[in-house]
C-alpha positions in Angstrom: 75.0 106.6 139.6 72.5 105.9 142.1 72.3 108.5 144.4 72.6 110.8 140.9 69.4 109.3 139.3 67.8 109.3 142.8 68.9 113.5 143.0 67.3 113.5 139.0 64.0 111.9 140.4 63.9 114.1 142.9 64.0 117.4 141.1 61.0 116.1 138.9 59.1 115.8 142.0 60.1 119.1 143.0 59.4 120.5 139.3 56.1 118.5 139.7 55.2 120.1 143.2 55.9 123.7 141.6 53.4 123.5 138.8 50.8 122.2 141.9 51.6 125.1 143.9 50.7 127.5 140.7 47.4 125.8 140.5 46.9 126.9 144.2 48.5 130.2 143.3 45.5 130.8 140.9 43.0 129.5 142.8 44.4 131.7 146.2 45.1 128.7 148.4 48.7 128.5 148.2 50.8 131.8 149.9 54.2 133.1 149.6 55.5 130.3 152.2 54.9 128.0 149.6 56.3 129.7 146.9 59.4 130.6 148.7 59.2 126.6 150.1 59.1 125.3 146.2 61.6 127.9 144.9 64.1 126.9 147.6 63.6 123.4 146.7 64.5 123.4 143.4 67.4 125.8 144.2 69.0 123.5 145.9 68.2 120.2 143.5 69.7 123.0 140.7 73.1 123.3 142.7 73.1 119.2 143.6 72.8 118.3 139.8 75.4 121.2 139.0 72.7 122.7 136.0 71.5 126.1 137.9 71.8 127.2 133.9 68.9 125.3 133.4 66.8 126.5 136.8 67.3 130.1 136.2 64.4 131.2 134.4 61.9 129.3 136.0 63.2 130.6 139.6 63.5 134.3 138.2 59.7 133.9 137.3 58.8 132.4 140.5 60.7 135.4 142.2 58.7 137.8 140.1 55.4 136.5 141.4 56.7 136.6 144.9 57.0 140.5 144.2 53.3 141.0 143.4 52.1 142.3 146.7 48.7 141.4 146.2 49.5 137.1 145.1 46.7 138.1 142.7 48.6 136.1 139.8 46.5 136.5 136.1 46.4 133.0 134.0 48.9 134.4 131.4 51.8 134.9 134.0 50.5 131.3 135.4 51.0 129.8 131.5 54.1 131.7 131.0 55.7 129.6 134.3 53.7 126.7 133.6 56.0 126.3 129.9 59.3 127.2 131.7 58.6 124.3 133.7 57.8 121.7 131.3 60.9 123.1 129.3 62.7 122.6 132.5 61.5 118.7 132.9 62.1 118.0 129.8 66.1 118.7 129.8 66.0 116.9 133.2 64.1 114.2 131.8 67.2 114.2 128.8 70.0 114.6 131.1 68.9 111.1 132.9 68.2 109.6 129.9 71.9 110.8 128.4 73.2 109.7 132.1 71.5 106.1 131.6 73.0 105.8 128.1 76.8 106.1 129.2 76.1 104.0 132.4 74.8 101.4 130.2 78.0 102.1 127.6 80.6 102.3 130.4 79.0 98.9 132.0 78.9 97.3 128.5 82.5 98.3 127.8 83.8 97.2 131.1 82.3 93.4 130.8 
């Protein structure tokens, strides 16, 4: 339970260091490095919790920006990721809070 919450904490962080690196996306001081970095990140926090459903949008729009040549990203594309993210935290943020509830049922049930 644990380790779980501590993988759930850590994929906020990540989801929290993505929307950062779009901020330096806008303002050119982030490069595809870091995008590639941030994208790989939460890949693999997707495939430790076991809900890659949930990542897939957000990494697909992350991959599209990685195409643009140029890293010239415009504020609606910026927006458009900057939602799929805070969709994606909030069904984290659910999961560990559905995750707390039966650890607190199954430790209620087994005093």
């Amino acid at each position: 339970y644990k380790r779980r919450n501590a993988e759930f904490n850590e994929a906020l962080n990540t989801i929290n260091e993505g929307r950062q690196m779009l901020q330096e996306l806008y303002t050119g001081s982030a490069s595809l490095i870091d995008l590639n970095r941030v994208a790989v990140k939460m890949f693999k926090g997707a495939v430790n919790l076991r809900v890659t459903s949930h990542y897939v949008a957000v990494i697909g729009a992350l991959a599209q920006i990685a195409q643009k040549a140029d890293l010239l990203v415009d504020a609606n594309i910026l927006n458009r990721v900057e939602e799929l993210f805070k969709r994606l935290q909030e069904t984290l943020a659910q999961a560990i809070q559905e995750e707390d509830s039966a650890e607190a049922e199954a430790v209620e049930s087994f005093s």
